[in-house]
N, C-alpha and C positions, 0 to 999 in steps of 0.2 A: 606285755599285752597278749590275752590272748581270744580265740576265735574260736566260737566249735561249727564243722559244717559238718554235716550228715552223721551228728555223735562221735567225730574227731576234733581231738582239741590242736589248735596248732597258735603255736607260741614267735612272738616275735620279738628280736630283740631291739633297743635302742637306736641302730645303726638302720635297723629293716624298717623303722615304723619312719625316722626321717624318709630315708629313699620314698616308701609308698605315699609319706604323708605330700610330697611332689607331686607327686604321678595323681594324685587325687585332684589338688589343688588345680592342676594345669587341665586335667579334663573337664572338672570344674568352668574353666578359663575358657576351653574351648567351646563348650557349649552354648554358654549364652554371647560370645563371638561370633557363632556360626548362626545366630536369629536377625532375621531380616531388620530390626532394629537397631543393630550394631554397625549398620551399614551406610554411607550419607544418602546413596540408592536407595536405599531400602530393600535390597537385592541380598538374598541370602549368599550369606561368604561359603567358598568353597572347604570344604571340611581341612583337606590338608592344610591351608595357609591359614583357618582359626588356628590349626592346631600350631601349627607355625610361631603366628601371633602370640599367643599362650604361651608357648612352650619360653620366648623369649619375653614377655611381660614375668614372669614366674621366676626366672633364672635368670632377667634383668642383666640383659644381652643388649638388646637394640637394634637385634639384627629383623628386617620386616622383609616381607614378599609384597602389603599391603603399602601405601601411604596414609600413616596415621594419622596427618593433618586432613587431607581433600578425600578420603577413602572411609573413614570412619567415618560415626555420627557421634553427636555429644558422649551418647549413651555407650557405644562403644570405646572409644577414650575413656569414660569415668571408667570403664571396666577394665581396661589397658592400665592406667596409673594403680588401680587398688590392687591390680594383680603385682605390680610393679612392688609396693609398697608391703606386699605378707611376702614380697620372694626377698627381698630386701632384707626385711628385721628376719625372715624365718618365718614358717609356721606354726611353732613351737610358741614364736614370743606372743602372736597374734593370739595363742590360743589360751596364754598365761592371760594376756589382759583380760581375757572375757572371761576366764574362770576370776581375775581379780572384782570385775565389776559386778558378775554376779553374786559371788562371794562363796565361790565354790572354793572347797579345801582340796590346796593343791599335795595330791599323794606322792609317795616316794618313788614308785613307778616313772610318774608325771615329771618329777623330777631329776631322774636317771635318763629318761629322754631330753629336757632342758640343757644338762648337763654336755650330753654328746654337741645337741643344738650349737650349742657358744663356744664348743671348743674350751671348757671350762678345767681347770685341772681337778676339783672335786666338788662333790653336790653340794658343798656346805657355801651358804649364801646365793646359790642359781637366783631364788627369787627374787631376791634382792638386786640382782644385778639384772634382772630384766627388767625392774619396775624402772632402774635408772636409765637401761636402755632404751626405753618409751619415753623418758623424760628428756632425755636427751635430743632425742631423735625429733619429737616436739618442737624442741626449742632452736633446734638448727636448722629444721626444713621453716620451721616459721619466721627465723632471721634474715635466712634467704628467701624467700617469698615475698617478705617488706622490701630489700635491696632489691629483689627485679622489679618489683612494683613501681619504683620510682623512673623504670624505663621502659616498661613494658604499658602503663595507664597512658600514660602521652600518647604510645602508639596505638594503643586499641578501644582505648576507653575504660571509665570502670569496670565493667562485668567481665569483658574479656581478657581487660588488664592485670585483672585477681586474679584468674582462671588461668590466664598463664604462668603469671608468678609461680604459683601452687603446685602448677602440672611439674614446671621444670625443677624448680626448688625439689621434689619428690626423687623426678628423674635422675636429678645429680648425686645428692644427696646418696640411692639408692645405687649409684654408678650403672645408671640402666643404658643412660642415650637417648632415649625415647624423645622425640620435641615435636611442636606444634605449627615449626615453621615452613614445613616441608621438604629443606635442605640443611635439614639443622642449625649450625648456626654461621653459614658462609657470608649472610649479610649483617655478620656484626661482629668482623674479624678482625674489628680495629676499637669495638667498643668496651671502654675499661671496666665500666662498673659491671655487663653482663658478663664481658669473658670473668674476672677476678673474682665475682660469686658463685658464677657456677664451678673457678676450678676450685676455690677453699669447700665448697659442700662435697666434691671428688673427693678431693683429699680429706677431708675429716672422718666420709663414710668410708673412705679406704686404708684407713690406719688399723680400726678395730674399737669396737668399744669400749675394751676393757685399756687398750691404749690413751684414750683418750681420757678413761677414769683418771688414771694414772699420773698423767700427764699434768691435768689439772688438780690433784690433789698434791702432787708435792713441784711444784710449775718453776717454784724457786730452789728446791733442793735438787740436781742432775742425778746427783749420786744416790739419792734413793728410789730412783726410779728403779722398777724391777728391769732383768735383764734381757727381760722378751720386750718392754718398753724400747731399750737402746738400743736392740737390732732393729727392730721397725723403724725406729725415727731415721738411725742410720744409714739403713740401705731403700727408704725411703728417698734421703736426700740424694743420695748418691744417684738411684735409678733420672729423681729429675733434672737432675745437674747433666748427666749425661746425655738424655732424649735430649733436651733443651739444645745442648751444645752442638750435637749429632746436625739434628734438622736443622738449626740454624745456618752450620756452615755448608749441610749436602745441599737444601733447599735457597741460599741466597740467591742465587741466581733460575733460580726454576720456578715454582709454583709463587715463591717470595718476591719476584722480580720486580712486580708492581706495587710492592706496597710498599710507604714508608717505612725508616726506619723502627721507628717507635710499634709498627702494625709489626712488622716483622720480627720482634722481641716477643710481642706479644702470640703472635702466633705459634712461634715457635718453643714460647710457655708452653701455652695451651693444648699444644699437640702433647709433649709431653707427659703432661699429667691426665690428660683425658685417652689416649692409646693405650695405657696399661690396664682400662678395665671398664670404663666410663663409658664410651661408644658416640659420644658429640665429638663435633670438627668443623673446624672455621677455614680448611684448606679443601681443596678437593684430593681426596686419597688415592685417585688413578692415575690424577698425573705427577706422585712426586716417584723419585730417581725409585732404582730396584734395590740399590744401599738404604736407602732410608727404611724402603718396603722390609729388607729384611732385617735392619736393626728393630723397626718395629714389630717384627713378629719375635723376636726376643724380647721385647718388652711384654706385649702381650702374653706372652709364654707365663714370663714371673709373674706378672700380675698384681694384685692388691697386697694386705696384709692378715695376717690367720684371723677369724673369727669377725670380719667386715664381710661389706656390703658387695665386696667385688672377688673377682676368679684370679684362676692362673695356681700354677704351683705355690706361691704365695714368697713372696717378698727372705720371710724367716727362712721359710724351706731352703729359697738359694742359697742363703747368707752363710746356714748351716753347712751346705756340702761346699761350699769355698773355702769353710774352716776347716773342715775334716780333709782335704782337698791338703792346704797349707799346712795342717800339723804331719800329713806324712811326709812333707817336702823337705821338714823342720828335721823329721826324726822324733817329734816327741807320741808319745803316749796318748795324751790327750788332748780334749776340742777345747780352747782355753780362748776367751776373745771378755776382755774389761774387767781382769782376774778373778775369773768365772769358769768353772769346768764344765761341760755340756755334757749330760749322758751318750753313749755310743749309741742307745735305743732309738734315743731322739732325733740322730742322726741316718741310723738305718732306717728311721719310717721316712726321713726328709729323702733318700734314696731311693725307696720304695713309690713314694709322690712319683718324684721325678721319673723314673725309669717307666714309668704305669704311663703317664700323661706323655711321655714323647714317642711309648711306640703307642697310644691311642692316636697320635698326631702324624706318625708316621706311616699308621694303615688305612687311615682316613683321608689323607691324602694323596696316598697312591689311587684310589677308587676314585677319588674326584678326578683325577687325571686320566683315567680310563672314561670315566662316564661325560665328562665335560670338556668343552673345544677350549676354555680360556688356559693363559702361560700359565706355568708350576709356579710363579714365585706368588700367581694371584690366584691359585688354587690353596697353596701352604700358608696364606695370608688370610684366604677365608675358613679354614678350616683352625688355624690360630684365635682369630678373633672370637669362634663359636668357641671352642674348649675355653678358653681366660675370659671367656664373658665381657668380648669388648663391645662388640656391636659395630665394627665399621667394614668396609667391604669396598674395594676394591673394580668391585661391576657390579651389574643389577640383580639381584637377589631373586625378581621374581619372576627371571630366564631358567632357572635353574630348575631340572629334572625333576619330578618326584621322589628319583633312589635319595639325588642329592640334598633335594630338604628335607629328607628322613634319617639321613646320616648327619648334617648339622644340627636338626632339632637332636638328635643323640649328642653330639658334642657340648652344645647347650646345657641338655640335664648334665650328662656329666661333669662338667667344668662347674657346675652351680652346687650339686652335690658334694662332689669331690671324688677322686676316682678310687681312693683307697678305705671312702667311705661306703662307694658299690662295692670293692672286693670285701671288704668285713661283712656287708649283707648276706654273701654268700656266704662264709666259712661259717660253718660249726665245731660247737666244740668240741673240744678232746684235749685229752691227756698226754699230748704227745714233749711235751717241754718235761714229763717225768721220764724220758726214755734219753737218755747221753749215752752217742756213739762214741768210739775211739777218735780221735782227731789225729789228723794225719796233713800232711804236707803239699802241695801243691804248687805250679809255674803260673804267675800273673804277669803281662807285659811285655 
């Protein structure tokens, strides 16, 4: 892509046009946010918290300053959910449909940016796999939208009935958090069919889409599933088997104390699968134990899966340096996991992730600690949730300083972008992989 301003050209690569195609969207977002229409007052919203708003409709966080049910107006919500939904699939995919509908021809440029978009490993079939991504995405926010529907029309009637179905089904789906109930979903933390729709639309938006291509096209063969499939599925299951197990037994006696046995399964599902990236909760998050607090911010930390709807270093990333982790434990050579050898490249960007994302987390959270009176473990929990894109928090969001909601709207884009897809923005290029030093020897450990 490129720009001329004042008769200079300037060129932008795949990595810069995502970053900025954010940063457009979300001022976009904020704009007609900050119009007294957005408002249930009708009271124009204050710039920082549209931008707020935005920044986490867009990056589908769920972390607010505002109350989207009793603070918004219609008008603002439909503009909360639709931001929800291009930060969700991307603005790349939003902008594939509309060149589909209109019948624009989509260029090879257009498609090098697609490409970066999905995390794809080469431009051959992008299009293709975004039409299926809209087809998809279709057909599961609208499955879930019919399941709440059957519990959500009883309570509010049709028009509202629908309207909720739609908003949350979007929200889950898009692992945003966002909801309509005002305390998300505390008063329905023993109900089957809402908690078990909204965690299956989590989980399905947090796999990946190209996971779930996958998944479903050979459903009955394991072994041919690729083998970015079988780490997802894998340390998928593993992440919820553990949250699951965790909460259950820190939280039996605490936050769980009153509730059935059966609520308390369910809860401790639910927490689970919606703390890695989602940002809904049927518990309240400030009163459970500071073990739980911090196993969760390890959750949050990993996060969804590469190329979904949710944050965090990403699922594979960890999977990755546990294995690299293990084969030097081993002595061997190589990253070898379902007799499968892993590039060492693969491996250095999975390090590179991580190392980026924990001292972002690390310097982010020392500031919060300086600028804000709450404990470290509910300053490194809020500052977790904004980088992995969970959206839950610990205290009220909208005490919070202006350094501080300028530094979490930063961890927001960050964590939604990806942090090593900001540092590619910056590098340019050069020749320097044609220049090999001497290698020489060194003490680690």
């Amino acid at each position: 892509m490129r720009i001329i301003i004042d008769n200079k050209s300037f060129h932008f690569s795949p990595t810069q046009i995502l970053a900025l195609g954010f940063v457009m969207i979300i001022l976009v977002g904020t704009f007609l946010l900050s119009l007294p229409i957005s408002t249930s007052k009708g009271i124009r919203m204050g710039l920082m918290d549209a931008l707020f708003q935005a920044t986490s409709a867009v990056c589908v966080t769920g972390l607010t300053v505002v109350n989207t049910a009793s603070d918004l107006s219609l008008f603002g919500q439909i503009i909360t959910i639709i931001l929800v939904q291009i930060g969700g699939l991307g603005f790349m995919t939003m902008a594939t449909m509309i060149f589909l509908v209109a019948g624009k021809r989509i260029t090879l440029r257009e498609r090098l940016i697609m490409q970066e978009a999905l995390n794809h490993f080469t431009i051959q079939g992008v299009v293709r796999l975004t039409k299926n991504i809209l087809a998809t995405t279709l057909i599961l926010e609208g499955a879930g939208a019919v399941l709440l529907a059957f519990r959500f029309i009883p309570m509010f009637g049709w028009i509202k009935g629908i309207y909720f179905s739609i908003f949350h089904s979007i929200s889950a789906f898009c692992n945003a958090g966002f909801d309509l109930m005002g305390n998300s979903l505390l008063d329905f933390s023993g109900d089957i069919i809402i908690n078990f729709t909204i965690m299956a639309l989590i989980i399905l938006g947090g796999l990946g889409f190209s996971v779930i291509r996958d998944v479903y096209n050979h459903r009955y063969h394991f072994r041919k599933w690729h083998l970015h499939t079988k780490l997802v599925v894998l340390s998928t299951i593993i992440l919820l088997l553990s949250g699951f197990l965790f909460f259950f037994i820190m939280e039996y006696d605490n936050v769980l104390a009153n509730f059935s046995l059966k609520d308390k399964i369910i809860a401790s599902l639910f927490h689970s699968v919606t703390i890695r990236t989602a940002g809904f909760y049927s518990t309240p998050m400030e009163e459970i134990t500071e073990a739980s607090k911090f196993f969760t911010i390890i959750l949050m930390f990993i996060g969804a899966s590469p190329a979904s709807t949710g944050g965090g270093i990403k699922t594979v990333t960890a999977m990755v340096i546990i294995l690299t982790v293990k084969s030097v434990i081993e002595g061997k050579d190589d990253i070898e996991i379902f007799r499968r050898r892993i590039p060492y490249a693969i491996a250095n960007r999975a390090l590179a992730i991580t190392v980026i994302s924990l001292g972002f987390l690390v310097f982010v959270t020392i500031i919060f600690s300086i600028v804000e009176p709450y404990p470290f473990i509910d300053l490194l929990f809020q500052t977790s949730s904004a980088l992995g894109t969970v959206g839950v928090a610990s205290f009220d969001n909208s005490m919070l300083s202006n350094i501080s909601k300028l530094l979490t709207i930063l961890c927001m884009y960050t964590g939604r972008v990806g942090p090593l897809t900001l540092a590619f923005a910056k590098r340019q290029s050069s020749n320097n992989n044609l220049i090999k030093y001497p290698e020489d020897q060194i003490m680690v450990g």
